[in-house]
matplotlib code that plots the C-alpha trace (Angstrom):
import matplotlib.pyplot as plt

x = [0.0, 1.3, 2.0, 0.1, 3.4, 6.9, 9.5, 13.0, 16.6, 14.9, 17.5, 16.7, 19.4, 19.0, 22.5, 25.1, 22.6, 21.4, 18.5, 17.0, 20.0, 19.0, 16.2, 13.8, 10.3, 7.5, 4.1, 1.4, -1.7, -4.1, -1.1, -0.5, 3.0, 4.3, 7.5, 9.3, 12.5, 13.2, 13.4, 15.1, 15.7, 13.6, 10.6, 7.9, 10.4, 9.9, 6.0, 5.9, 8.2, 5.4, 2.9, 4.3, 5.4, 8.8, 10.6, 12.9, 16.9, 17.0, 14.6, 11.4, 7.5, 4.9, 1.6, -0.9, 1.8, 1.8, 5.2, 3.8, 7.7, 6.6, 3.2, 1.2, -0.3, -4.0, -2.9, -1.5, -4.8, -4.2, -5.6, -3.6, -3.7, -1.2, 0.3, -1.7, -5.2, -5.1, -8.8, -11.0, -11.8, -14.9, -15.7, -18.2, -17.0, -19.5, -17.5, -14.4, -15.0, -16.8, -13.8, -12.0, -14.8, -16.7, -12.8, -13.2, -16.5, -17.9, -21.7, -23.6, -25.3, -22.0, -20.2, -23.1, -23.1, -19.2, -19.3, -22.2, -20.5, -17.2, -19.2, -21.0, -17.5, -15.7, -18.7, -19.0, -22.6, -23.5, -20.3, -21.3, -22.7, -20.1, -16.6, -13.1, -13.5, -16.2, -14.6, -12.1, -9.2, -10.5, -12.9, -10.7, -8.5, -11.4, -12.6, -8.9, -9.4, -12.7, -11.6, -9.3, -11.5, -14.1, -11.5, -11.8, -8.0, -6.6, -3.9, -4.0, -0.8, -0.8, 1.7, 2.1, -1.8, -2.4, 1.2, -0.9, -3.0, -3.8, -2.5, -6.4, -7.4, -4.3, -4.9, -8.9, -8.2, -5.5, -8.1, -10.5, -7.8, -7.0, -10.7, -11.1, -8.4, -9.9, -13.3, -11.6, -8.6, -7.3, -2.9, -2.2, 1.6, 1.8, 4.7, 5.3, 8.3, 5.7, 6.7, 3.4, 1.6, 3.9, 3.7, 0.0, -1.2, 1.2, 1.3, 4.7, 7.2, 10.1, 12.9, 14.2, 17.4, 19.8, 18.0, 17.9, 15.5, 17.6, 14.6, 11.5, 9.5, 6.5, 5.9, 7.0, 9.2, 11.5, 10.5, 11.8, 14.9, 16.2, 18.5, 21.1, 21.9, 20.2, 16.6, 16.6, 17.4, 14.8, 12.1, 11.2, 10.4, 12.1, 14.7, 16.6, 19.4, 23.2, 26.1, 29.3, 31.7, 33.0, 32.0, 34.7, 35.8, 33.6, 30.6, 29.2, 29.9, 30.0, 32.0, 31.3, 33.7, 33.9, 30.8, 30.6, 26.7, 26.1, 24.9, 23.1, 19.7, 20.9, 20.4, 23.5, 22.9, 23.1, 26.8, 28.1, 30.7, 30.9, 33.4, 35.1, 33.9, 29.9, 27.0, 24.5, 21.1, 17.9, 14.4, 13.0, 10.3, 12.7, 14.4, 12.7, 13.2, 12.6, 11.4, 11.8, 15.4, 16.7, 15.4, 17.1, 20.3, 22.0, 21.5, 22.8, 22.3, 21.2, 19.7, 16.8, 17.8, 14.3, 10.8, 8.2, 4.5, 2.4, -0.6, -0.8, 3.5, 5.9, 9.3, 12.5, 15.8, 18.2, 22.0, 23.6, 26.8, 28.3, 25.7, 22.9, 19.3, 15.6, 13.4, 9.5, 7.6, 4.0, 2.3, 1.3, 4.8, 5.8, 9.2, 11.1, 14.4, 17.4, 15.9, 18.2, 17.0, 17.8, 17.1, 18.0, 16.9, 17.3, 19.6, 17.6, 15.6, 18.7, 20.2, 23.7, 25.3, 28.9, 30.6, 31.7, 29.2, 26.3, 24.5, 22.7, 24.5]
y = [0.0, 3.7, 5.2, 8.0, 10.4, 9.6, 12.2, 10.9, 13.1, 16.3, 18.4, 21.9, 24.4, 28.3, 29.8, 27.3, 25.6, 22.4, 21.6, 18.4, 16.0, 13.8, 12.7, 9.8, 8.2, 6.7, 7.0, 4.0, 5.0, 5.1, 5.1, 7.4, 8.9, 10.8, 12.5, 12.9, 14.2, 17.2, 21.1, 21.8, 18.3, 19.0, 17.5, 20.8, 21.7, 18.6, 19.2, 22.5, 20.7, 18.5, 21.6, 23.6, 26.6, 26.1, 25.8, 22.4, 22.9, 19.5, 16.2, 15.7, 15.4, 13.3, 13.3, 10.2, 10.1, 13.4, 15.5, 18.5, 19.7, 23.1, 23.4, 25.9, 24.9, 25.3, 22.5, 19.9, 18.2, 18.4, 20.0, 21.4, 21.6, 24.3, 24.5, 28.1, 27.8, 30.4, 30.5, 33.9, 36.2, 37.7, 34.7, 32.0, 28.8, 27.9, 31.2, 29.7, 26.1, 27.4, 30.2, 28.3, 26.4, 29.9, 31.1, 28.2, 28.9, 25.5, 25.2, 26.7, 23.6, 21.5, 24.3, 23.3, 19.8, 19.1, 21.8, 19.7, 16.7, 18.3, 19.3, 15.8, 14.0, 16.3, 16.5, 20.7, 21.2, 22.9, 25.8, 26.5, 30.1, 30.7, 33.3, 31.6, 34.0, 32.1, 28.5, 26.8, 25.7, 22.1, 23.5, 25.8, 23.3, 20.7, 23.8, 23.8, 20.5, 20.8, 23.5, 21.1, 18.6, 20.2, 20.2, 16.5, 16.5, 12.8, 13.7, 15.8, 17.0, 18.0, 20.3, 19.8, 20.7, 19.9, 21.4, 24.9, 22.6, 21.4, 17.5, 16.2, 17.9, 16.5, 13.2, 13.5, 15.1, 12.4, 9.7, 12.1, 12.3, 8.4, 7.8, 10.4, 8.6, 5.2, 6.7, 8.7, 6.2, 9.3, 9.6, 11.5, 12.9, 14.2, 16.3, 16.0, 16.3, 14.1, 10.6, 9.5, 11.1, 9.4, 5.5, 6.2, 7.3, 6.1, 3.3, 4.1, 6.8, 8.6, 9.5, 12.8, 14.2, 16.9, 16.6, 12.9, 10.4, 8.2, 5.2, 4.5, 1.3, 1.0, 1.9, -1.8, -1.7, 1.6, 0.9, -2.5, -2.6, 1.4, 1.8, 3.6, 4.8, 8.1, 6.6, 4.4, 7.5, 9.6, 7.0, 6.1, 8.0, 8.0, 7.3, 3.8, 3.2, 2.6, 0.7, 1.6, -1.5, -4.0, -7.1, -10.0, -11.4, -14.2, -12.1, -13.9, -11.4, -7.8, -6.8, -3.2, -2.0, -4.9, -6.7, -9.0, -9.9, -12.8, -12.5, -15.3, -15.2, -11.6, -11.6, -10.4, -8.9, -12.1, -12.6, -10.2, -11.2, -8.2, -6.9, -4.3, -1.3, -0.8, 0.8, -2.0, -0.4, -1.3, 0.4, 1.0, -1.4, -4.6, -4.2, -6.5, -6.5, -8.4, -12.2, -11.8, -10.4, -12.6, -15.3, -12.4, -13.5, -10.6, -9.0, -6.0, -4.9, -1.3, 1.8, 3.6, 7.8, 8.9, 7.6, 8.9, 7.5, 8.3, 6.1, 3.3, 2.8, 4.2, 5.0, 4.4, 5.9, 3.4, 3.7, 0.6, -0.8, 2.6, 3.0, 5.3, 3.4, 3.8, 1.1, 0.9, -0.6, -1.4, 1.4, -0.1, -0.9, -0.4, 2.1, 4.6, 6.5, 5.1, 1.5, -1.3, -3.5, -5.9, -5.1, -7.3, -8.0, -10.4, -9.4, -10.8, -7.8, -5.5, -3.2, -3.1, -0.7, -0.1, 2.8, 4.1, 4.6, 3.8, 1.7, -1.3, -4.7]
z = [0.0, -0.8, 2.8, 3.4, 3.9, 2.6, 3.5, 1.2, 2.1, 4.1, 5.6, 6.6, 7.5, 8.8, 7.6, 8.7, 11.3, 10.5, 11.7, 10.0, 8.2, 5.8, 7.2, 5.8, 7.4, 6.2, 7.6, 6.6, 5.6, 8.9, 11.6, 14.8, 14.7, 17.5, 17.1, 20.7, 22.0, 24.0, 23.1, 19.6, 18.5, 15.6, 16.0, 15.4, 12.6, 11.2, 11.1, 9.7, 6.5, 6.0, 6.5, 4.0, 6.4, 6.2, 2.8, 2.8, 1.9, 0.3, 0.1, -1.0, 1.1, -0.2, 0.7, -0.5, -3.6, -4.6, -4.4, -2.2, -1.4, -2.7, -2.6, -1.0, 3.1, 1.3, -1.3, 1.0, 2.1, 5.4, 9.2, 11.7, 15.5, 17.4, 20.6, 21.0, 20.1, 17.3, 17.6, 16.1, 19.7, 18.0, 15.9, 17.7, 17.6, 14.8, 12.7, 13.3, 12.4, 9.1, 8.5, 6.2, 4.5, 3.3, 2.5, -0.1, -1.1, -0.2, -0.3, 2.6, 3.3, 3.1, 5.3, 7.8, 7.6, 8.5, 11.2, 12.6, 11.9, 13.6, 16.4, 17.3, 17.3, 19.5, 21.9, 21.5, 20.2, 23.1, 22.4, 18.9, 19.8, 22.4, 21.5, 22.8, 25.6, 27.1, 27.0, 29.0, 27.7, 27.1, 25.3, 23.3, 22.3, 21.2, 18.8, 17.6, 16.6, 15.2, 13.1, 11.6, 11.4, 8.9, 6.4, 5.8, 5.4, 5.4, 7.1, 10.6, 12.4, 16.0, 17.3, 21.1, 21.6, 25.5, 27.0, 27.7, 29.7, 33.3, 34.1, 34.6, 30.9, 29.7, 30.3, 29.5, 25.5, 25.3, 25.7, 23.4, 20.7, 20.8, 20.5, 17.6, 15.3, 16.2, 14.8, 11.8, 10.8, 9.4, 9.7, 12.4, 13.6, 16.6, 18.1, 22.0, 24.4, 26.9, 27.2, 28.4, 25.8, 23.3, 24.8, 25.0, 21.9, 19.2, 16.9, 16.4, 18.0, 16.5, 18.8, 17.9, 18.9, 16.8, 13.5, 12.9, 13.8, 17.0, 16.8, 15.1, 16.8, 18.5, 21.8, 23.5, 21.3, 22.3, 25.9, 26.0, 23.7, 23.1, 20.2, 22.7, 26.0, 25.4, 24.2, 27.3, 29.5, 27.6, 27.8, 31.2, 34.8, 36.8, 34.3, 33.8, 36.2, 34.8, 36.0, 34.6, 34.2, 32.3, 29.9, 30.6, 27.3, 27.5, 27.3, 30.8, 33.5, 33.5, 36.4, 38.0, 40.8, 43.2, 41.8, 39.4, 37.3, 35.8, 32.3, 31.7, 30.5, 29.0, 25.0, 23.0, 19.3, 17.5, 15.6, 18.3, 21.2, 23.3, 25.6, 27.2, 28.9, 28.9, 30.5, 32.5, 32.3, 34.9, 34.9, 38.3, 38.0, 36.9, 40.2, 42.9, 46.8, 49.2, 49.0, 45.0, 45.6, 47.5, 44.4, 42.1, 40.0, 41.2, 44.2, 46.4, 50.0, 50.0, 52.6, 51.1, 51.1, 50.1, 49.4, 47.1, 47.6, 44.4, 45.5, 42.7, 43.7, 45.6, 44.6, 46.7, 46.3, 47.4, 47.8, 47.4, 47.1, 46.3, 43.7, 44.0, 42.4, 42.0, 42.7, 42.1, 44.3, 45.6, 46.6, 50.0, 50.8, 54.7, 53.5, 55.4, 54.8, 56.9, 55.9, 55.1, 51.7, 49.9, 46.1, 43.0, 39.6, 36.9, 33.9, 31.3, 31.4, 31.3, 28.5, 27.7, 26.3, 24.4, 26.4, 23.6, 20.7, 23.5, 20.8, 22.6, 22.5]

ax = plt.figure().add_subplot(projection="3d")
ax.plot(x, y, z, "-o")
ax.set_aspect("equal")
plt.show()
């Protein structure tokens, strides 16, 4: 099947500033991108390529097989959500869903049924008299969307549209937006530097950093196994823990300061026999305690420095061994600072990374 966007060589530079570097993705036809990475890695500049508001140095965009590298935003056949609302002040929301539908000089009675339609999706019939002044910023944002919705685009791009908001809207429009592409099937990208956003929505997510795209996998898939040592510290909170050390030559133990892992049960790139200096990586909630520790291939007696109860878990701090490690644990745990425990955790679920080019073994 043709993908629905195809981006082949794009590098955009301001002066002698590159900013994207020969970059190429493919989106399918129906899928939920999210581009994520932190500030300036890209990722919005990457969406306004494809949105025609920034004129490409080099590649080529295009959109359901048409080359659209230089054409017009109006020509693209897309709909686009901002970070800022951008909404009309003295426009209703029915004025500013219809803006750019009587700017086209679509029939009246068309204008009227996809601003209905529009409406009915995203649950704001009731706001269709009502100016932006006179709506929360829930409601705001849903008549962003709307107002790219009417366009019947088959593509929609999303640029960071719930940072401006509260953590409870947040998390509601998350679920709304999910449940708008599973109703629409329409391609969506999405441009975030929230992880949880990210894991939640996508089908896939691109891991952005310096103009290049680090990783491209599905959410499992960058959780489980990152590309390198900065995706696994990127992805994850709080973020994974690292032993520095040493791979023995037989690829069995890795040896950090006095201690020495096992690595059994660990699964090496296939043809590879790594060794030498390298980074051990652990999330949080792979490391056990306890009962389940003590059962733990490795293990390490520790003294908890701080504990942070969030309800569902809690998280301990826990220096151990000279090493200073976060552990997640049940949320009804008896834990206080100053406690000894025992922590451990099995090194099949591990990363491994070369110290040098911190590209996963």
């Amino acid at each position: 099947m043709e993908p629905s966007i195809s981006i082949k060589n794009l590098a955009l530079s301001f002066g002698a500033l590159e900013v994207l570097k020969d970059l190429n993705l493919e989106v399918a036809q129906g899928e939920f991108l999210v581009l994520l990475g932190s500030s300036g890695c890209g990722k919005s500049t990457l969406l306004n390529c494809i949105a025609g508001l920034l004129d490409v140095t080099d590649g080529q965009i295009f959109i359901g097989g048409r080359n659209v590298t230089w054409q017009e935003p109006s020509k693209r056949g897309i709909g686009m959500v901002f970070q800022s609302y951008a909404l009309y002040p003295q426009m209703t929301v029915a004025g500013n869903l219809s803006f750019g539908l009587k700017n086209a000089r679509l029939p009246k009675a068309e204008i009227e049924e996809r601003v209905n339609r529009a409406a009915k999706i995203l649950q704001i019939e009731p706001l269709l008299k009502r100016k932006p002044a006179a709506l929360s910023g829930g409601q705001r944002q849903r008549a962003a969307i709307g107002r790219a919705l009417v366009r019947d685009a088959n593509v929609f791009l999303f640029d960071e549209p719930l940072s401006n908001l509260d953590a409870k809207l947040r998390a509601d429009l998350r679920v709304e937006i999910k449940q708008l592409h599973q109703k629409l099937s329409n391609t969506m990208i999405y441009v975030t530097h929230d992880q949880i956003e990210a894991m939640t929505l996508a089908d896939r997510i691109a891991i952005m950093r310096g103009g290049l795209i680090l990783q491209l996998g599905s959410p499992n898939e960058i959780y489980n196994k990152p590309v390198n040592k900065y995706v696994a510290e990127f992805i994850g909170s709080p973020s994974m823990n690292f032993f520095d050390g040493q791979i023995d030559d037989s690829s069995s133990k890795f040896s950090t300061g006095a201690q020495v892992f096992p690595l059994e049960g660990y699964g090496f790139k296939e043809g590879t026999s790594p060794k030498g200096p390298a980074w051990l990586g652990i999330r949080p909630e792979h490391m056990v305690n306890g009962a389940e520790a003590e059962a733990a291939p490795i293990r390490m007696q520790g003294k908890v420095e701080l504990v942070e109860p969030l309800g569902s878990d809690t998280l301990a701090r826990v220096s151990a061994e000279g090493h200073s490690l976060w552990v997640r644990l049940d949320g009804q745990v008896s834990i206080s600072d100053g406690d000894a425990i025992t922590i451990g955790f099995d090194p099949a679920r591990a990363n491994i990374f070369d110290k040098t080019t911190e590209n996963r073994l």
